[in-house]
C-alpha positions as CSV (number, residue, x, y, z in Angstrom):
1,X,2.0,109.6,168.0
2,X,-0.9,108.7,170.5
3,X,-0.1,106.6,173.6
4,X,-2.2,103.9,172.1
5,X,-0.9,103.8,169.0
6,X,2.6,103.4,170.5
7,X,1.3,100.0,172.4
8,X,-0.7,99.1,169.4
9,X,2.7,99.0,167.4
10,X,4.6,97.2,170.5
11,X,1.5,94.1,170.2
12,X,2.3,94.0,166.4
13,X,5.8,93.9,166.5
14,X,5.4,91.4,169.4
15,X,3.1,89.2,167.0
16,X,5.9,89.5,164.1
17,X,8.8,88.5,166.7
18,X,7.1,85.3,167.9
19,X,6.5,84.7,164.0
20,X,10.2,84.9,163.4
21,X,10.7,83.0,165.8
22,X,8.7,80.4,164.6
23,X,10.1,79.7,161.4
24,X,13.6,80.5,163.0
25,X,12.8,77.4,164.8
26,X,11.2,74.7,162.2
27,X,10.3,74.6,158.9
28,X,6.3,75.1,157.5
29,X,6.0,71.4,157.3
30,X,6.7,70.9,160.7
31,X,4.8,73.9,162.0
32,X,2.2,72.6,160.5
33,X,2.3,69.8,161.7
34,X,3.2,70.6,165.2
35,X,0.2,73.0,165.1
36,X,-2.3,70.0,164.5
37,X,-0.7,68.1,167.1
38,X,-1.4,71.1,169.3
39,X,-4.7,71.7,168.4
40,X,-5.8,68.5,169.0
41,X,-4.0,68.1,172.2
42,X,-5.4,67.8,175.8
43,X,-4.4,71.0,178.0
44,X,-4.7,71.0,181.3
45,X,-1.6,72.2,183.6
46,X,1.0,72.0,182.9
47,X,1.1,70.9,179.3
48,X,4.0,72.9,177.9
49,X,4.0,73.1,173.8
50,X,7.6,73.1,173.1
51,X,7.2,69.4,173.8
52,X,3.9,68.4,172.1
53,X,4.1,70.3,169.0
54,X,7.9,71.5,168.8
55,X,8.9,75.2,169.5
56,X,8.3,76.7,165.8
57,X,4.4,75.1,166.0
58,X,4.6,76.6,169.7
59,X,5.3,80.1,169.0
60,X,3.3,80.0,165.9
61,X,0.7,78.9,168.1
62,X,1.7,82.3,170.5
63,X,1.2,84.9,167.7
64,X,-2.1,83.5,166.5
65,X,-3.5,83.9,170.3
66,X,-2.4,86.6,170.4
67,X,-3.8,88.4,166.8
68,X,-7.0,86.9,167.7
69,X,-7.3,88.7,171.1
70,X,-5.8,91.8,169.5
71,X,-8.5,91.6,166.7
72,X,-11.4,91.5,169.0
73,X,-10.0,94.8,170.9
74,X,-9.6,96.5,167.5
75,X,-13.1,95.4,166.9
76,X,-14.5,96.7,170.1
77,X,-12.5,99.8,169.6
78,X,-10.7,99.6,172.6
79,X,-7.8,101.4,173.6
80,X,-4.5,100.5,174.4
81,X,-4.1,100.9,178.0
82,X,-2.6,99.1,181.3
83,X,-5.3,96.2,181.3
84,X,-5.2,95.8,177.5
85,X,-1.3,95.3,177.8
86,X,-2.0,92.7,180.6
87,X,-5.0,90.7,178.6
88,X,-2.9,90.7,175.3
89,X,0.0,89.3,177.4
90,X,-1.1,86.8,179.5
91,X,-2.9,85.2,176.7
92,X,0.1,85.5,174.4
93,X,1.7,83.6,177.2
94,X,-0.4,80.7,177.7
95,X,-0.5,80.4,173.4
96,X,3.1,78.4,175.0
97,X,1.3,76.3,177.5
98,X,-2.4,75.5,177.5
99,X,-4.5,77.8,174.9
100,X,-4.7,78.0,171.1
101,X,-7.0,80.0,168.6
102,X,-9.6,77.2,168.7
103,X,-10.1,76.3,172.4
104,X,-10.5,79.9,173.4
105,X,-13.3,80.5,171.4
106,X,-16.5,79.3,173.1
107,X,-15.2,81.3,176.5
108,X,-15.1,84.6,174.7
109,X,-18.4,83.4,173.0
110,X,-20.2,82.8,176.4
111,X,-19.2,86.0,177.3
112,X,-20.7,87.6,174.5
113,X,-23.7,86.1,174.8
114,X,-23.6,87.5,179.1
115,X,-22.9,91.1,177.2
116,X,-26.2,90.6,174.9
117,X,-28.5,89.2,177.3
118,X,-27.6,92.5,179.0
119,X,-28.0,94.6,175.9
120,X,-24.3,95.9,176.2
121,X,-21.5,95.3,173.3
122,X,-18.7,92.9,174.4
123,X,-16.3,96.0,174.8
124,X,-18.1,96.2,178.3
125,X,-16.8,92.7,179.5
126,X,-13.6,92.5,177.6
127,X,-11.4,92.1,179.7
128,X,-13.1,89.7,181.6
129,X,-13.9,87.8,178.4
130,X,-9.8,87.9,177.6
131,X,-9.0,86.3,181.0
132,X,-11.6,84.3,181.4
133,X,-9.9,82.3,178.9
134,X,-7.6,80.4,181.4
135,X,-10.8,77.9,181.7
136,X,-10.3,76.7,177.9
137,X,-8.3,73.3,178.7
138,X,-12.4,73.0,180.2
139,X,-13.5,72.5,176.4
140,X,-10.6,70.7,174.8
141,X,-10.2,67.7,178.0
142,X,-13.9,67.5,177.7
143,X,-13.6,66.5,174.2
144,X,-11.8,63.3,175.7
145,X,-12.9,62.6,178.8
146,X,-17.2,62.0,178.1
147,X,-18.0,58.6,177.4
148,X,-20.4,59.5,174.0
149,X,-19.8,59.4,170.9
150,X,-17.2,62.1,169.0
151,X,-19.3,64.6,167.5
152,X,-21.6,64.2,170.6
153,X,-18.7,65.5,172.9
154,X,-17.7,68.3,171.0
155,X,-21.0,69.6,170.8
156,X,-21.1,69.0,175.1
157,X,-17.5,70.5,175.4
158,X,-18.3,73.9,173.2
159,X,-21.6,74.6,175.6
160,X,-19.6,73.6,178.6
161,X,-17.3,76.3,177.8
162,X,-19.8,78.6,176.8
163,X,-21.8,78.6,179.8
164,X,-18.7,79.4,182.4
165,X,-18.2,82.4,179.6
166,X,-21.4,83.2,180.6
167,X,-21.1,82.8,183.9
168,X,-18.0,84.6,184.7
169,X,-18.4,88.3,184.2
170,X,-21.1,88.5,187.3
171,X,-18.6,86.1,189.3
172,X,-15.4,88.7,188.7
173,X,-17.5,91.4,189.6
174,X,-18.2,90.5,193.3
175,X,-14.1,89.1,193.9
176,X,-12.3,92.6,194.1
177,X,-14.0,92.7,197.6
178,X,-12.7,90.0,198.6
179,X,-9.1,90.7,197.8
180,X,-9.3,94.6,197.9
181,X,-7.6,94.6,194.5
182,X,-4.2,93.6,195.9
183,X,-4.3,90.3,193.9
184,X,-3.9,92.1,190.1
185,X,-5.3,88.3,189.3
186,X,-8.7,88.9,189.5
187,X,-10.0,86.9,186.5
188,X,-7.6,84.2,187.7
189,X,-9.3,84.1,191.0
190,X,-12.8,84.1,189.9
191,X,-12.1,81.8,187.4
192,X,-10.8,79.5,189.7
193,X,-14.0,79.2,191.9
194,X,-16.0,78.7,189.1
195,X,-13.2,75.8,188.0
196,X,-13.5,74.0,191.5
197,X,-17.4,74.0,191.4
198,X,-18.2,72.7,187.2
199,X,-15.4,70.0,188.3
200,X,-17.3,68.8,191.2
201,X,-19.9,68.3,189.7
202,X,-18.1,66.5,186.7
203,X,-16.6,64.7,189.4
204,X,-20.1,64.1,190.9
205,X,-21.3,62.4,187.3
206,X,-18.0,60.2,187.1
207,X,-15.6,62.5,185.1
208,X,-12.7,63.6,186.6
209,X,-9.4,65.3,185.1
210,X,-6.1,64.7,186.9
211,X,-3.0,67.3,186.6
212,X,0.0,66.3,184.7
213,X,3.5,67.5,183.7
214,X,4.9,67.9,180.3
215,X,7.8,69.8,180.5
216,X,10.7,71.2,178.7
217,X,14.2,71.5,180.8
218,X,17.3,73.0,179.3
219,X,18.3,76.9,178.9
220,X,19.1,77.6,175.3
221,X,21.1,80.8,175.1
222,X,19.8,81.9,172.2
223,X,16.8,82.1,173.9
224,X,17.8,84.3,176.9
225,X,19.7,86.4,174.1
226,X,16.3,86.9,172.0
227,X,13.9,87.9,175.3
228,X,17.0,90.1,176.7
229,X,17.1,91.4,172.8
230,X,13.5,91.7,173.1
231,X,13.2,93.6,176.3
232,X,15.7,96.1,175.7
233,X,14.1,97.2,172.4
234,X,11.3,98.2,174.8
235,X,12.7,99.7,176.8
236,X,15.0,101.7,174.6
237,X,11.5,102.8,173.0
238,X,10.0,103.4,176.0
239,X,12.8,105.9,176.8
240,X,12.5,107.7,173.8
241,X,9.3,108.2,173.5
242,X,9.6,110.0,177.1
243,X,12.1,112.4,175.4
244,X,14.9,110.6,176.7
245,X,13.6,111.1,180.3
246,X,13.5,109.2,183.4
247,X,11.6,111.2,185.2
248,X,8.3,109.3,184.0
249,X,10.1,106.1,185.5
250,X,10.6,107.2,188.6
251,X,7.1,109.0,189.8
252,X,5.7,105.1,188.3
253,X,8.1,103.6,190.9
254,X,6.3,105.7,193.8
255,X,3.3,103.9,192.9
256,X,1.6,101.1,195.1
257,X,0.1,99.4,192.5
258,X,-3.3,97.9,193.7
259,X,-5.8,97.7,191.2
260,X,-6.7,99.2,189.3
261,X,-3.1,100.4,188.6
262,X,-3.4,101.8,185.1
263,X,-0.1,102.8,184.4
264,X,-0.2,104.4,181.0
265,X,-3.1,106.4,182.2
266,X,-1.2,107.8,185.1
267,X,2.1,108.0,184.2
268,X,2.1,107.3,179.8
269,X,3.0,105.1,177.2
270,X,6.9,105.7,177.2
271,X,7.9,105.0,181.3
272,X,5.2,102.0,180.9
273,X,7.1,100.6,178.4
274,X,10.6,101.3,180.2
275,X,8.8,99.5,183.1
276,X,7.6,96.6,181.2
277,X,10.8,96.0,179.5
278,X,12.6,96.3,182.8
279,X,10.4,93.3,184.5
280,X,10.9,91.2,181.5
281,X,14.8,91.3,182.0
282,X,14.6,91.0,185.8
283,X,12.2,87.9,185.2
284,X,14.5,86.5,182.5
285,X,17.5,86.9,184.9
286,X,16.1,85.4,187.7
287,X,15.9,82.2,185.4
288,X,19.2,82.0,184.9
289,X,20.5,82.9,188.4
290,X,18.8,79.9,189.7
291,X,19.7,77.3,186.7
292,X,15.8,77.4,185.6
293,X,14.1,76.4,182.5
294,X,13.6,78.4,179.3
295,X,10.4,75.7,178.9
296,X,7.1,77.2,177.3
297,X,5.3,78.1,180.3
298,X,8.3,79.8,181.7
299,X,9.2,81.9,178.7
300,X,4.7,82.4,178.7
301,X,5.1,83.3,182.4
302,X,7.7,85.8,181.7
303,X,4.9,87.4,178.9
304,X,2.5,87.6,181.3
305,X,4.6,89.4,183.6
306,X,6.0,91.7,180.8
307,X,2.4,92.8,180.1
308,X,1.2,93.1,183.7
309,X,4.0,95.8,184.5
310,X,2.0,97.9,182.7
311,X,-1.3,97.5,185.4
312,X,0.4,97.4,188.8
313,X,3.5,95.5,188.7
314,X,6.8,97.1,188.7
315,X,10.3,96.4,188.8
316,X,9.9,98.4,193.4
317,X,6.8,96.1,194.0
318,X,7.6,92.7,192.5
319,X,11.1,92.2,193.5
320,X,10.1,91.4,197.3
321,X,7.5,88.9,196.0
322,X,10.5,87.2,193.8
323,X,12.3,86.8,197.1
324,X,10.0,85.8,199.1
325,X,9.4,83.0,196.5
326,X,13.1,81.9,196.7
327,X,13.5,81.9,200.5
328,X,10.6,79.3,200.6
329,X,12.5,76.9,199.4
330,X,15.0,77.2,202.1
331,X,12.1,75.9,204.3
332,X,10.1,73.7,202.2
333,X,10.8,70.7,200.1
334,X,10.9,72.2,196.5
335,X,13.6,73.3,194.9
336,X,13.6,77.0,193.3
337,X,14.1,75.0,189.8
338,X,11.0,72.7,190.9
339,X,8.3,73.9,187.6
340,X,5.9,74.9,189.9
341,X,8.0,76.8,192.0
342,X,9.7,78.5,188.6
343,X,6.0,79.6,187.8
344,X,4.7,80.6,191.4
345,X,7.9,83.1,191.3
346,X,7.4,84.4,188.6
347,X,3.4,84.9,188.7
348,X,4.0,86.3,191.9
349,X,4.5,89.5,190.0
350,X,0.3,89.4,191.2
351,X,0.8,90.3,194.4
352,X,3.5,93.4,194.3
353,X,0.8,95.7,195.2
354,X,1.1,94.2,198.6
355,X,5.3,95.2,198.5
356,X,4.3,98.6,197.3
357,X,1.5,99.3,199.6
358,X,2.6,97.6,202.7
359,X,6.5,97.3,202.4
360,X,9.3,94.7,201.2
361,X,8.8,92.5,204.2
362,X,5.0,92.0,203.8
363,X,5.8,91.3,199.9
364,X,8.2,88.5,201.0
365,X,5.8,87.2,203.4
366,X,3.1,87.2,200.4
367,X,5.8,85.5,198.2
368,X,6.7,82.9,200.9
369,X,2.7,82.0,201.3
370,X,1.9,81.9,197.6
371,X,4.4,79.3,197.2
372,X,3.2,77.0,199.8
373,X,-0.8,77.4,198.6
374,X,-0.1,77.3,194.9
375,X,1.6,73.6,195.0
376,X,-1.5,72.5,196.5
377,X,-4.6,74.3,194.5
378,X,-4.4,72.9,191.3
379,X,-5.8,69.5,192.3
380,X,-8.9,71.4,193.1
381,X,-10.0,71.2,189.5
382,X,-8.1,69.2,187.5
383,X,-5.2,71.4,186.2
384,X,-8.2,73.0,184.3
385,X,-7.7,76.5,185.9
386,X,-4.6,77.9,183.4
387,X,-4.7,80.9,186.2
388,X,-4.0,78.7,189.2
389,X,-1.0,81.1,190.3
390,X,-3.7,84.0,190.1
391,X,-6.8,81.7,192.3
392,X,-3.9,81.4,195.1
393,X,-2.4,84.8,194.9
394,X,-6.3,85.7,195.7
395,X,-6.2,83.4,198.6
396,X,-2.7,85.0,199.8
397,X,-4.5,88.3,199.5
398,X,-7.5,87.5,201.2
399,X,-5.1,86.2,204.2
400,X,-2.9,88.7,204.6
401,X,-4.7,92.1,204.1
402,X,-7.2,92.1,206.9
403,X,-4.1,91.9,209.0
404,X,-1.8,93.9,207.5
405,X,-4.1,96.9,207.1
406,X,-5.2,96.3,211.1
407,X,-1.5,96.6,212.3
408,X,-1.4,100.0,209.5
409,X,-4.5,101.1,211.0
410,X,-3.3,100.9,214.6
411,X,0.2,102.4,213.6
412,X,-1.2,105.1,211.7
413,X,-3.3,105.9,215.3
414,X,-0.3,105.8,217.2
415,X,1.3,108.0,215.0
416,X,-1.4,110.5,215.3
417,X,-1.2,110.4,218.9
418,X,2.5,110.7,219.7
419,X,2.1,113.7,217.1
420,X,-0.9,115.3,219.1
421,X,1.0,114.9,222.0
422,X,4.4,116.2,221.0
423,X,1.8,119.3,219.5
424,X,0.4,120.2,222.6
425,X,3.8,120.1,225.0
426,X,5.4,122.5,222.7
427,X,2.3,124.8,223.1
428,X,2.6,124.4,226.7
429,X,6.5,124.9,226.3
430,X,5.7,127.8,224.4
């Protein structure tokens, strides 16, 4: 069996577990319904599902994002490999909280239409195409908030959405300089500027979006039970299709991680799969240590994460972030249960390359700053930025690197020297 064909599987069974789970959850009728209710409702963060349109409708709405985005990298014939995991993922994550089958469609379209005024097939931007589709609450709040007629705003919202499609591959292109790849949220980051400038200029013409919070609290067991189910299914394949060896596991642990961190390139399907099953459960556990919520953006969160340890993230780098998340609330005046300190820990799984390339103590540092910025950057557009963890993980990035790698810089030198020196008194010795 071909690595790809072994993650192609994993996305399909993925698809027909969050089906189960749907119908495990509510009848058709009220799928259905709850589906329509989704569809038509507004999305900006945080707008979790389980609560507008009912779990089933919610999960239902999950596997449909999630078929769509697989379709169109069947289509494009491309293979299954560290980013594809993370695109699939995070999109399957946010069909919980903020996208659905219909909203996400004029951001891939204005990307297609970047690829052909380009002359090159969509396969060239599609990963960029797949996150760019954080900006789709964009479309659907437009739809409410223009003051013209119905059909009128629809027709407004679509090209709105279109033209940041557009837009966005050259943008995402030029960020990796600025965070050096150690923000695995590129998309998110790019996406974000472009977010802050289309809303002040909506702002400019009178329309403006305000955040809101529709959240879910409670921790149904059967809930933890089916993601630790889940997770160890993974893992268990994972481990057997690396003939029933660690040794795959451990040489992906060495790894820093900065993007781009290809994991089933470097080290194969079967320890990727190990690896992403082994995030999920420490996500999943970290929930329940602190009393957290098994709402639809944390159960999408814990997605996302599942499909980003396969493109940088692993169960070495992240940990550090995860505490660094925690011990900010020590100092601050959240709570670690406070939903967007239950997100910012777990999409701080962005910024383990710092952990792995710089050590534990930077990654806690990282973790302790992303939690401060993130409660404050989603004001800057509206909630209409799905990847607002990923925009502030960018700006923790571009804080902390220039001084990190300095100090490394100027240890490595002193190193060198010390080593010269010891060098030449043993040739004198000698």
């Amino acid at each position: 069996m071909k690595k790809e064909n072994v993650l192609k599987y994993l996305v399909n069974f993925s698809i027909v577990v969050l089906m189960g789970a749907a119908f495990l959850c509510d009848n058709p009728r009220d799928i259905l319904q709850g589906m329509k209710d989704i569809l038509l409702s507004r999305n900006a963060l945080i707008t979790d599902f389980f609560v507008i349109g009912g779990m089933g409708a919610a999960f239902f709405n999950t596997a449909l994002v999630l078929a769509v985005c697989e379709v169109l990298i069947l289509v494009e014939k491309i293979p299954f490999t560290g980013p594809t995991m993370a695109a699939l993922f995070i999109n399957a994550g946010y069909g919980l909280w903020g996208k659905n089958p219909l909203n996400i469609l004029p951001i891939l379209f204005g990307v297609w239409v970047y690829a052909v005024a380009h002359r090159v097939r969509l396969g060239r931007h599609i990963y960029t195409a797949l996150f760019g589709t954080c900006l789709a609450p964009f479309v659907t709040e437009l739809c409410y908030l223009l003051p013209v007629p119905a059909p009128l705003r629809i027709v407004i919202a679509v090209t709105v959405g279109v033209i940041m499609g557009f837009l966005l591959p050259p943008l995402s292109m030029h960020t990796p300089s600025m965070h050096m790849g150690y923000n695995l949220f590129n998309v998110g980051f790019s996406a974000g500027v472009l977010a802050f400038v289309t809303m002040c200029v909506l702002k400019s013409l009178g329309i403006e979006s305000e955040s809101v919070l529709i959240w879910q609290s409670g921790r149904p067991p059967q809930i933890a039970a089916v993601l630790y189910l889940f997770f160890l299914i993974v893992f268990l394949a994972g481990f057997w299709y690396s003939d029933r060896k660690l040794d795959g596991l451990k040489k992906l642990l060495r790894r820093p991680g900065r993007a781009v961190a290809d994991f089933v390139l470097m080290d194969g399907a079967g320890p990727t799969m190990m690896n992403m099953g082994l995030v999920g459960m420490v996500c999943t556990t970290y929930i329940l240590l602190i009393g957290g919520d098994f709402s639809g953006p944390v159960i999408g969160a814990v997605l996302m994460a599942f499909g980003f340890a396969a493109f940088g993230a692993h169960v070495r780098n992240y940990p550090p972030v995860l505490l660094g998340v925690y011990l900010f609330t020590f100092l601050s005046r959240y709570e670690p249960v406070t939903p967007g300190i239950q997100l910012a820990a777990i999409f701080g799984i962005g910024l383990s390359p710092i952990a792995g390339q710089f050590g534990p103590l930077a990654g806690i540092l990282a973790g302790m700053l992303h939690s401060a910025i993130v409660m404050c950057t989603a004001g800057m557009y509206g909630g209409l930025n799905l990847y607002n963890n990923g925009f502030s993980a960018g700006w923790v990035a571009i804080f902390m690197i220039p001084t990190l790698e300095s100090f490394m810089k100027r240890f490595e030198t002193g190193k060198q020297k010390r080593e010269k020196r010891k060098e030449g008194k043993n040739g004198h010795d000698a």
